[in-house]
VEXTIDREN-220574 format. One record per residue: residue number from 1; residue in one letter; x, z, y of N, C-alpha, C in turn. Coordinates in steps of 0.02 Angstrom, whole numbers, padded with zeros to 5 digits, always signed. Layout:
N
PT    k  r      nX      nZ      nY     caX     caZ     caY      cX      cZ      cY
PT  NUM  A       X       Z       Y       X       Z       Y       X       Z       Y
...
END
This chain:
119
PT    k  r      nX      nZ      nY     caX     caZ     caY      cX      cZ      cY
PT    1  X  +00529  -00504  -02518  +00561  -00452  -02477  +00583  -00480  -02409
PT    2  X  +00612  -00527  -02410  +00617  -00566  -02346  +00581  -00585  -02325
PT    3  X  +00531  -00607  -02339  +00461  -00629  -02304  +00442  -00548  -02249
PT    4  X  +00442  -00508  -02289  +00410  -00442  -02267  +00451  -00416  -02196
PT    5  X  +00521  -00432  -02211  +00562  -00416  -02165  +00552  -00457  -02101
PT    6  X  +00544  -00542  -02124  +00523  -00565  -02073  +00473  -00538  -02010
PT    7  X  +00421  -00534  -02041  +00367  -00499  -02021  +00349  -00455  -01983
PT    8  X  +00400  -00404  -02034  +00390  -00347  -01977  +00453  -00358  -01915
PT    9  X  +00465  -00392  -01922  +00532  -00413  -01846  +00489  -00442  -01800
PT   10  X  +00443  -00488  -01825  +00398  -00533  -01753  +00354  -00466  -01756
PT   11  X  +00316  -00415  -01796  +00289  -00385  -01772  +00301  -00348  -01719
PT   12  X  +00367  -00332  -01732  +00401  -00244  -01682  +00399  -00301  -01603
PT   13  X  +00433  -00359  -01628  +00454  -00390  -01558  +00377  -00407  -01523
PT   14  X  +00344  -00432  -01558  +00265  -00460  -01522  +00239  -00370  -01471
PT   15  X  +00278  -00316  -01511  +00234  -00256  -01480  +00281  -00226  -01436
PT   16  X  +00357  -00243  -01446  +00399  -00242  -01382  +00372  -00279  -01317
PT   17  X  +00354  -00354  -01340  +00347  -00402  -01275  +00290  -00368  -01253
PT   18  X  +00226  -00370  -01285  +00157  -00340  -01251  +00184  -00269  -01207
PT   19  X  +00221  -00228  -01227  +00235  -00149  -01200  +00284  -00173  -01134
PT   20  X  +00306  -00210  -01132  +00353  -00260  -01065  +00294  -00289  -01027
PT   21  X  +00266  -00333  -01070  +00187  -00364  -01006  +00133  -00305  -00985
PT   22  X  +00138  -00255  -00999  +00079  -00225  -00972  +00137  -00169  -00924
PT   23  X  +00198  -00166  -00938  +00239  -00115  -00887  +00240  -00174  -00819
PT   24  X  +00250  -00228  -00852  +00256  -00285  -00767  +00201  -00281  -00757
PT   25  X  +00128  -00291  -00791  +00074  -00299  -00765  +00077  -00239  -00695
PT   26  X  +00081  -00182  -00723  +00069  -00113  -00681  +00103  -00104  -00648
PT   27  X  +00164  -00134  -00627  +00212  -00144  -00571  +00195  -00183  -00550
PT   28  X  +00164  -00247  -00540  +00131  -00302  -00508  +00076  -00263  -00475
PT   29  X  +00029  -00243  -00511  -00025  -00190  -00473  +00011  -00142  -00413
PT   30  X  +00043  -00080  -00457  +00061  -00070  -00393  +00108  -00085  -00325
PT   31  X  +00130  -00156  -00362  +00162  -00200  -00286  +00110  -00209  -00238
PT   32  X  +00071  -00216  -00267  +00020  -00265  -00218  -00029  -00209  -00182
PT   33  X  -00023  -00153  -00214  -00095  -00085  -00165  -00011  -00073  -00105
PT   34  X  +00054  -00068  -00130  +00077  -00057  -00085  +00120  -00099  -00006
PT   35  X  +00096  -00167  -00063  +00093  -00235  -00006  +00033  -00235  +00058
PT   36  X  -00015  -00217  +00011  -00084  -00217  +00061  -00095  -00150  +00091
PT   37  X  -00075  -00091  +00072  -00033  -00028  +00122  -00008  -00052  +00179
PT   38  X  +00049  -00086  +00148  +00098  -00095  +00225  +00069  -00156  +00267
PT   39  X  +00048  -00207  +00247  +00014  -00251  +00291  -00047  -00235  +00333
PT   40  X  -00098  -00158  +00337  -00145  -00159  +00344  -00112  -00104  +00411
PT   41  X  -00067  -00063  +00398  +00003  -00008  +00456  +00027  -00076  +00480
PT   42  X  +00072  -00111  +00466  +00100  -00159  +00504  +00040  -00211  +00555
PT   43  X  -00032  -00211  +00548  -00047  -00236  +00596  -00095  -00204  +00643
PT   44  X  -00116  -00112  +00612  -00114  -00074  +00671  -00062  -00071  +00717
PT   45  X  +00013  -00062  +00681  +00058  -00082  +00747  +00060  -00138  +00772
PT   46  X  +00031  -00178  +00769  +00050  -00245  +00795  -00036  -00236  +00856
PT   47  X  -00077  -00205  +00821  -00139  -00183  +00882  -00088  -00142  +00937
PT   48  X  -00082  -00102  +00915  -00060  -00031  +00962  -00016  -00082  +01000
PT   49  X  +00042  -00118  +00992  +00074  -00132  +01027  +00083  -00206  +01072
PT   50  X  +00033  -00231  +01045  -00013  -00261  +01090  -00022  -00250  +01166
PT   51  X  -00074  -00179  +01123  -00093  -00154  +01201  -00047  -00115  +01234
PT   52  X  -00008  -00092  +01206  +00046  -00064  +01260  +00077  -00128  +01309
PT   53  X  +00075  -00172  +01268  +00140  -00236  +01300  +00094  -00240  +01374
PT   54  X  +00040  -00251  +01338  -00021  -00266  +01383  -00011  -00247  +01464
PT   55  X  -00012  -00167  +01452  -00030  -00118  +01482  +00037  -00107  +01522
PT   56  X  +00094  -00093  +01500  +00159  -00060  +01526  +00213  -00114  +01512
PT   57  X  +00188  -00179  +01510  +00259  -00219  +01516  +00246  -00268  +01550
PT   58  X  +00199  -00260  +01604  +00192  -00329  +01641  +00256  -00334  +01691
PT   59  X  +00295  -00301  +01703  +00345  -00274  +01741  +00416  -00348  +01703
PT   60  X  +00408  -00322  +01632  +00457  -00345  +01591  +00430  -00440  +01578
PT   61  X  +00367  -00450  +01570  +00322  -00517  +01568  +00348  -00569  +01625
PT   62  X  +00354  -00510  +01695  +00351  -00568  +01744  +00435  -00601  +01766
PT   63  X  +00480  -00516  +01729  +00547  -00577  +01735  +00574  -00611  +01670
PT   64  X  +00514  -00624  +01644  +00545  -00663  +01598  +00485  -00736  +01614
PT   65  X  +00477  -00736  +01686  +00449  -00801  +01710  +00380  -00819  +01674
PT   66  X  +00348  -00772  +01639  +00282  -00780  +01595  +00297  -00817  +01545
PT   67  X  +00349  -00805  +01525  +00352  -00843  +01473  +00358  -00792  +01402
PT   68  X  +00300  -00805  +01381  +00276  -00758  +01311  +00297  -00771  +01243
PT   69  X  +00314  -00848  +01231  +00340  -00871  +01157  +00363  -00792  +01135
PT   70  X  +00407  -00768  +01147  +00454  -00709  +01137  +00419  -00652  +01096
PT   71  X  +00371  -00639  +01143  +00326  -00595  +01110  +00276  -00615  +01062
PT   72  X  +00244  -00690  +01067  +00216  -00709  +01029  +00254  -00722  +00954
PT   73  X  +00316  -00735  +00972  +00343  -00743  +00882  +00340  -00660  +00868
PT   74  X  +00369  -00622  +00934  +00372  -00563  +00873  +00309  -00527  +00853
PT   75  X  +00245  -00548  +00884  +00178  -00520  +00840  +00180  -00558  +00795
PT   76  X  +00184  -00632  +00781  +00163  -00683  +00735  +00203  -00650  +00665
PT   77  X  +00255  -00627  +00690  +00331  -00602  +00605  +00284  -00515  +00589
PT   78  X  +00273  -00507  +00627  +00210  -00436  +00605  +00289  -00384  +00563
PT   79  X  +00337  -00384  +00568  +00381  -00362  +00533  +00421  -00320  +00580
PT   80  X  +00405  -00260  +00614  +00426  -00219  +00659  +00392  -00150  +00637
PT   81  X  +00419  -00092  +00648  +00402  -00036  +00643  +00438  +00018  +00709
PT   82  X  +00378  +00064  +00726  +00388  +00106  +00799  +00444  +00143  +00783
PT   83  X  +00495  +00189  +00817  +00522  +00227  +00797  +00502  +00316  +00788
PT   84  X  +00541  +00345  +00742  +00486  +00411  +00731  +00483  +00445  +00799
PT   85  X  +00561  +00462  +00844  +00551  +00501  +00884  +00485  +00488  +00928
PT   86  X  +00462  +00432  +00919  +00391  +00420  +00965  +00326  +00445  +00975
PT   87  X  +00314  +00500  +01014  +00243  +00517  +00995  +00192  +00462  +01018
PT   88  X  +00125  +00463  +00989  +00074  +00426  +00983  +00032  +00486  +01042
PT   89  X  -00014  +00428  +01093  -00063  +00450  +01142  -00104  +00436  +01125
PT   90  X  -00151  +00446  +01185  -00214  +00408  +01175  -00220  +00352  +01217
PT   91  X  -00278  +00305  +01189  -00259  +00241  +01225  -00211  +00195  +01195
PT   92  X  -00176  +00214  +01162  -00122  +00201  +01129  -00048  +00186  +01167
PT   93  X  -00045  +00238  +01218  +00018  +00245  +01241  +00075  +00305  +01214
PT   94  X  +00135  +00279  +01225  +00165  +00320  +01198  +00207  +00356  +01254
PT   95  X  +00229  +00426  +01228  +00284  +00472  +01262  +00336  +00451  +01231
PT   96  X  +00402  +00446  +01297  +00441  +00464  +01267  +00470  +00542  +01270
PT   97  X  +00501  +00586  +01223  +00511  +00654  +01197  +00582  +00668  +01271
PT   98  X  +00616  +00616  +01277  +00687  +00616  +01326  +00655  +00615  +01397
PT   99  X  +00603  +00588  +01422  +00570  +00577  +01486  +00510  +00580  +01488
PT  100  X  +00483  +00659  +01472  +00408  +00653  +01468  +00370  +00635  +01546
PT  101  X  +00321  +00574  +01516  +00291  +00566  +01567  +00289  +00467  +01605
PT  102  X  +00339  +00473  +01567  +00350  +00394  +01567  +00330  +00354  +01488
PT  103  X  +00292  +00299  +01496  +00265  +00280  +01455  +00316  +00220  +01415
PT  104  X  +00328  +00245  +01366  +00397  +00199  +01355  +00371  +00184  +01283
PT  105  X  +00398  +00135  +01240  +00397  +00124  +01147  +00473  +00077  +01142
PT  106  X  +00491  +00098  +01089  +00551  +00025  +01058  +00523  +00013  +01004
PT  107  X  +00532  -00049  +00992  +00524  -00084  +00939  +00590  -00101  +00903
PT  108  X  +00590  -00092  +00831  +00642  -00107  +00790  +00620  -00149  +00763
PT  109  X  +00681  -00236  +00777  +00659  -00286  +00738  +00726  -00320  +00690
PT  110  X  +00721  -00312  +00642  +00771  -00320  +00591  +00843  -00275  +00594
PT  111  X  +00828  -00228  +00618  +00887  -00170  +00626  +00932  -00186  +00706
PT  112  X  +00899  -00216  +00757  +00895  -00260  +00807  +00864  -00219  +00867
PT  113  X  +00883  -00176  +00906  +00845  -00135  +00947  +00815  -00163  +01017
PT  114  X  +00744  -00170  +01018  +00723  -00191  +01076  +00699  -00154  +01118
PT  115  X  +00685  -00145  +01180  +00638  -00108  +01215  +00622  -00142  +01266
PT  116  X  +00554  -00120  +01265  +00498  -00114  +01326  +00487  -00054  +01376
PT  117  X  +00513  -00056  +01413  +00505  +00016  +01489  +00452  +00005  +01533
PT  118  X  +00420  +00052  +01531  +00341  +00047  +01590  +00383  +00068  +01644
PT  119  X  +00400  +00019  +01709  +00439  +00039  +01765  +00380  +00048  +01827
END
């Protein structure tokens, strides 16, 4: 009788642990479609804003004496997102909704508000 009891205790537990490894398995899965989601958005923005820097911040480039480190760490951290009020152009410039007509974007970097102004 004890033997039996044994038994069925590693059984229940062997089919607890398996019903635990296949719930992490499938949370591991979908970590990772939504890791490679956000990494694949995070470096269209890091295109798009590129070319904006490109385009509408040479203004902001030259008083900071050409000196780019700045911008280069913050493409390299790829860890920034546009803000919503921002509409998307073409070309990949943006409006801002407060001054239509001026080509403006901020970048939010760690809850850290930066901006770039096309002057």
């Amino acid at each position: 009788m004890n033997v039996l009891l044994l038994e069925r205790r590693n059984h229940c537990q062997k089919n607890r642990s398996g019903k635990r490894d296949d719930e992490g398995q499938r949370e591991k899965q979908a970590s990772k479609i939504v890791d490679s989601e956000l990494k694949m958005a995070n470096e269209e923005l890091v295109k798009i804003h590129v070319h904006i820097c490109r385009n509408c911040c040479q203004t902001r480039m030259q008083n900071m004496k050409r000196n780019s480190t700045l911008w280069e760490n913050h493409f390299a951290r790829k860890e920034f997102k546009l803000e919503e009020e921002i509409l998307y152009k073409r070309k990949g410039m943006l409006l801002d909704k407060e001054k239509p007509g001026v080509s403006r974007h901020r970048v939010v970097i760690y809850g850290e508000k930066s901006r770039c102004l096309a002057r």
